[in-house]
C-alpha positions, 0 to 999 in steps of 0.5 A, a space after each residue: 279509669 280505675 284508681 290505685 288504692 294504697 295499700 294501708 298495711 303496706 306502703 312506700 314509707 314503711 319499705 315493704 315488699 312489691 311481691 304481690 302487685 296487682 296489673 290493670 287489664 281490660 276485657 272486650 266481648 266483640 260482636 260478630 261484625 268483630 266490633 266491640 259490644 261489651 268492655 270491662 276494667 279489671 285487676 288481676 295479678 297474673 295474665 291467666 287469672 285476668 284471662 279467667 276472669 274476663 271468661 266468667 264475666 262474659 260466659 262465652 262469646 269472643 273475648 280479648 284481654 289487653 294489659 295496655 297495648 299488648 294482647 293478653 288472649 283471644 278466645 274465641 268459643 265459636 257461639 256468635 
């Protein structure tokens, strides 16, 4: 589970901006059987930098990205 950290130059008492807020995501590398081998937690301000990160972090193989119950990407790089 990760834990939110506040932001000590910016939190609620001081009123600032929300422009930049981080989403949790959650990366899955499935094996060939399409069960889960690996899984990673991960923050990330947009989809597509999760989607990249989750690409780095397992160099290949097939990839799910979520951000809660919504499916962020499949990818699928045809190497299992």
């Amino acid at each position: 589970m990760l834990m939110r950290r506040r932001n000590p130059v910016c939190d609620d008492r001081r009123g600032c901006s929300r422009g930049n807020v981080m989403q949790e995501y959650r990366a899955y590398l499935l094996g060939i059987d399409g069960h889960i081998r690996e899984r990673m937690e991960l923050e990330s301000e947009t989809d597509e930098e999760a989607v990249a990160r989750a690409r780095q972090h397992f160099n290949g193989g097939t990839i799910e990205v979520w951000q809660g119950v919504r499916i962020v990407a499949k990818l699928d790089d045809g190497s299992e």
